[in-house]
C-alpha positions, 0 to 999 in steps of 0.5 A: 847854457850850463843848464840846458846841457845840464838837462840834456844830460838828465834825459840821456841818463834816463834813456840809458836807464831805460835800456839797461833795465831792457837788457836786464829783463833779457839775462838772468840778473840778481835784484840783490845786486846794488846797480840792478836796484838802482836802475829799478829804483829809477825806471820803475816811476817812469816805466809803471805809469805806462804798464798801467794803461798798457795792461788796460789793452792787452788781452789777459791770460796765458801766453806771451806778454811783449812789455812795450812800456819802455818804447812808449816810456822813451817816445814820452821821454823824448817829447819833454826833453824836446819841449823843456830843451826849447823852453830854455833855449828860448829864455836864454836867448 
């Protein structure tokens, strides 16, 4: 039980790193700042991958770039957990 909260709690504070870094990107925040490198430092490998295949699709040039990385990040984030959460509860029951 203790490891499935445990993985539980992962995911949710990977949810909240997401977000956080959603609402930085809408203030002026400093990058010097320690808790804005830490929350870059752990969104940038999830979030990345995503702004990869994202810029494949969207038309280059000038105008107004609408990031959907953390939506799809965070719909992909919510399928594992739920997988990995049922694997477990499966082995311990």
């Amino acid at each position: 039980m203790a490891l499935i909260r445990a993985v539980d709690l992962f995911f949710q504070f990977l949810y909240l790193m997401i977000v956080a870094r959603v609402f930085l990107s809408w203030v002026p925040a400093t990058a010097n700042s320690g808790i804005v490198r830490f929350i870059y430092q752990v969104t940038d490998p999830i979030l990345e991958p995503f702004r990869v295949l994202f810029s494949r699709f969207m038309p280059k040039g000038p105008g107004l770039y609408l990031d959907f990385s953390p939506i799809a990040a965070l719909f992909v984030l919510e399928i594992v957990r739920r997988f990995v959460l049922s694997i477990l509860i499966r082995m311990t029951f």
